[in-house]
Steps between C-alpha positions, in 0.01 A plus 500: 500500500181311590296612756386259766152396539562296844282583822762712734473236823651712795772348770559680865789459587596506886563867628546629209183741297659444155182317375111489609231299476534053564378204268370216646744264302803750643643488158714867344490534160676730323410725215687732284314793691589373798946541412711730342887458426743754498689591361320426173635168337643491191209248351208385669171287390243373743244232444174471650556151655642479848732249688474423883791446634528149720503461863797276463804556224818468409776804373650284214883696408736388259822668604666662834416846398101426416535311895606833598196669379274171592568595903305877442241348329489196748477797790214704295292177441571393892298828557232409311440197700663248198648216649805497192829301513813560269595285258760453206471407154252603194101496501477357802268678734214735484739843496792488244812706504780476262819655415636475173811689379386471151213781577690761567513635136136552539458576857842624597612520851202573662185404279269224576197290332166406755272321379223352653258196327348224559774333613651698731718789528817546302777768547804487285797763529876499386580556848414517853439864461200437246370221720488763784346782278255221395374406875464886562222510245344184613503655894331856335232245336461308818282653796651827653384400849776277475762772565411525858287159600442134394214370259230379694418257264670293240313584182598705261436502129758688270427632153645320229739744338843528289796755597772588262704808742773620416667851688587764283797678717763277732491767766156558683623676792448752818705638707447594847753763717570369837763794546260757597257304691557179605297177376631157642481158381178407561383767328765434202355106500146610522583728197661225318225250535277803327708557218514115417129482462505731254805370276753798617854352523721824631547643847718828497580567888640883510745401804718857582429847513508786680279420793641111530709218406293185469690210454780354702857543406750285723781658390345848580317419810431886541284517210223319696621584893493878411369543168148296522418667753346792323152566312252743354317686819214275566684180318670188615869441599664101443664315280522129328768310569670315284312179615198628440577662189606154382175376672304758249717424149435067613104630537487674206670223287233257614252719312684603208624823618855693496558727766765766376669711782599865411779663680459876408792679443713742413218708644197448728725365748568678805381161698796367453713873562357534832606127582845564349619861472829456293237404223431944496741745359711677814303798477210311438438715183326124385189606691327739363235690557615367945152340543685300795854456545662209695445358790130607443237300355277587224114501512446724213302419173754716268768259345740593258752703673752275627778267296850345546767690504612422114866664566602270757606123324444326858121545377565262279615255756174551650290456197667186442449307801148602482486365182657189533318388781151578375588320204594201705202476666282559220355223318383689217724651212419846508658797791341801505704846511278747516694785335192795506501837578834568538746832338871435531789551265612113614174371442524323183793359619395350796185361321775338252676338751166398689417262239837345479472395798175385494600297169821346703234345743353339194240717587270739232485849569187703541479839546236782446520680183718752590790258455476481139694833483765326583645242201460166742520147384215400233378218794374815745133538503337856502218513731311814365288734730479788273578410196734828456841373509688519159690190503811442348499138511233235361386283785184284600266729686252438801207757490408654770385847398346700790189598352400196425679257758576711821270347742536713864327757230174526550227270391253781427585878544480607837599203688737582845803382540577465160797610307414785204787607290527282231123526457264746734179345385676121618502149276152363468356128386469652170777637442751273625302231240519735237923549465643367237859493389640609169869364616678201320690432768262429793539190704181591670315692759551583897305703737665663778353604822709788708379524879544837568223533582386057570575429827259216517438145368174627408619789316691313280237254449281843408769619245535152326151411479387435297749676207729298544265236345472679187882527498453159477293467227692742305826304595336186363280538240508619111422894468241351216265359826502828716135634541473703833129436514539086499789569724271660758213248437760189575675694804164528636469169582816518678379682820442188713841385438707786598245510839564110536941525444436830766583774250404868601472601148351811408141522372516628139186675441481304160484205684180517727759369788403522826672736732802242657516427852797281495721623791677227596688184286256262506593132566484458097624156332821634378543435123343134538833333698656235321484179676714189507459284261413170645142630611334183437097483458 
């Protein structure tokens, strides 16, 4: 890479402190200092010649998907005070976007081509997806005031650069437990728009457990009118419905993200046994150690000591409703079993019959590891939290190993209200960037967060943030490009961004962050809106 020899001309942008200092000419120009992208793409060259972008433009797009992606970048331009209009065909405005099937053997599904020269600015994809991924890197090259407030001026100069990115894994993912403590909608949108920024594609929502059943069941209206009720002492009660779970998975898909629902069962369930009591054995010999017993509610953090009773067949009954109607309100392919933490004679059994009827939805099974004792179908996916199962089937595998992955762990030793017994020093920046996997069969990476002890929205931000952004970067680029110490020195630059999108992430001492005040959602542009696409100049 080149470095840039341009004068650094400074923009203020209304109420916001992202940059200081004013030119007379009221012109921001952009150096390679001045931006980072992560994660780190697969190929990258910078010039030392610059581009301003024009007051007035057109979003040229050759095919229905690229006008897809053509209304985010219409919406991210719009906030930079560019007056741009749509418009269909080939080289025929200022900012290019194409589609073009024929690309995916070198770009696959989700890789993408920027370019930016003297005659404008070029992204090419195979699909929509790329497109997207593609307009995420030009928005973390872009000001970061523009997460939260509007360019007070309409100059801007670009670098001239070229992109090759391609991910490495299909599944860059977290997962976030609404069972214990509750976290609604906003919260699960606000966490979306996040995740898209930095190319992550998966949202795991851990529905059910012992302290409450998330998600709406219409044939089992208890579930939610007794068995939401519950939570963690200190945590929140509620539920989605199944509107605005729909709501979430229609969000999501705007921005490139799956949302897969887990339903944990045989064990980790007693939710659903306090809601419906023929679920238990007679004597109730399927709780065990009696941490609570129906009609009571559960506010404890222990989990683990509760399950189905696997003697009775009507369980089966009630597994399959569940099933079915999850499935048919799920847009995505994948359902979500659970499956952990659970002793029973019956047990592989039930986890074999599970995933059949999670396959006769049309649906893919998922279950943590544990479920790989059993000999399922070849389809299920292993999600892997210790890595200590000894399989006896050979399946695709999500990792998710605790030390490494376990976010409500803490983020240096010594944190409160952090988890400890996977790891009693916690996860830090470090070593969360340093995993690697030695298994053939990984389909990528996922970080959970368990709110046992994150009753907040801040909380959670604290326990993402910013890990989960080197989950990302691990997720999506080549093991051959890791270096924690440029890591560190791009993240850096990152700080004003997560204050600007409202994040209350937690200040690394590596970073030289400062101490986070955010303590409220801020009124942050959400993931750069599409907008319709007659917006004319």
């Amino acid at each position: 890479m080149k470095n840039f020899s341009l004068l650094f001309l400074v923009l203020i942008i209304s109420s916001c402190k992202g940059f200081e200092g004013t030119t007379s000419e009221d012109v921001l120009v952009i150096e390679e200092k001045d931006f980072s992208i992560i994660p780190k793409p697969s190929e990258i060259k910078i010039s030392d010649s610059t581009l301003e972008l024009p007051e007035l433009s057109s979003v040229c797009y050759n095919t229905a998907e690229a006008g897809e992606a053509a209304s985010w970048l219409l919406g991210m331009l719009q906030k930079a005070n560019l007056r741009v209009k749509p418009s269909e065909g080939i080289s025929c405005g200022f900012w290019n976007l194409y589609t073009d099937a024929a690309l995916y053997q070198s770009l696959g599904e989700e890789g993408y081509i920027l370019e930016i020269n003297n005659e404008g600015i070029f992204l090419k994809a195979a699909t929509k997806s790329g497109l997207f991924y593609g307009i995420q890197t030009l928005r973390q090259i872009l000001p970061a005031a523009l997460e939260n407030a509007t360019a007070a001026t309409n100059r801007i100069q670009l670098p001239q650069l070229y992109i090759k990115d391609i991910p490495r894994y299909s599944w860059r993912g977290t997962m976030v437990d609404i069972s214990r403590s509750f976290f609604d909608l906003e919260y699960l949108k606000d966490h979306v728009d996040r995740m898209a920024l930095y190319k992550m594609n998966r949202l795991h929502l851990h529905l059910t457990d012992d302290q409450g059943w998330r998600i709406e069941i219409k044939s089992k209206p208890e579930l939610t009118n007794l068995g939401s009720r519950g939570a963690v002492e200190g945590g929140r009660s509620g539920y989605l419905t199944q509107e605005e779970y729909m709501e979430l998975q229609t969000y999501a898909a705007a921005r490139n993200v799956i949302i897969i629902p887990e339903i944990d069962m045989p064990g980790h369930i007693y939710s659903a046994l306090l809601a419906y009591p023929e679920l238990s054995c007679d004597d109730l010999s399927n709780i065990e150690p009696k941490m609570a017993t129906p009609p009571q509610l559960f506010s404890g953090t222990k989990v683990g000591w509760s399950k189905l009773c696997l003697t009775k067949p009507e369980i089966y009954d009630f597994v399959a409703d569940v099933i079915e109607e999850m499935a048919a309100i799920t847009t995505g392919p994948w359902i979500h079993i659970g499956g952990d933490e659970i002793e029973d004679d019956l047990y592989e059994e039930f986890v074999v019959k599970a995933d059949s009827l999670v396959r006769s939805t049309g649906k893919i099974t998922i279950g943590w590891e544990e479920v790989t004792k059993a000999p399922v179908n070849s389809s299920l996916i292993s999600q892997q939290w210790h890595g200590e199962v000894e399989s006896v089937v050979d399946v695709k595998v999500i990792e998710s190993i605790c030390t490494s992955f376990y976010f409500d762990h803490a983020n240096i030793p010594g944190q409160e209200k952090t988890n400890n017994w996977c790891k009693k020093s916690g996860v830090t920046l470090e070593e969360v960037y340093n995993f690697q996997s030695e298994n053939n069969n990984v389909l990528g990476l996922e970080a959970p967060v368990w709110t046992e002890f994150v009753h907040t929205d801040e909380d959670l931000d604290n326990r993402f943030w910013p890990r989960i952004i080197a989950v990302a970067e691990l997720a999506w680029s080549e093991d051959t490009t890791k270096n924690y110490t440029d890591f560190i020195s791009r993240l850096k630059k990152h700080e004003e961004r997560l204050i600007n999108m409202g994040i209350n992430y937690f200040p690394a001492e590596e970073l030289g962050w400062k101490e986070n005040t955010n303590k409220k959602r801020m009124n942050v542009f959400k993931g750069f809106m599409p907008v319709k696409k007659n917006t004319s100049l």
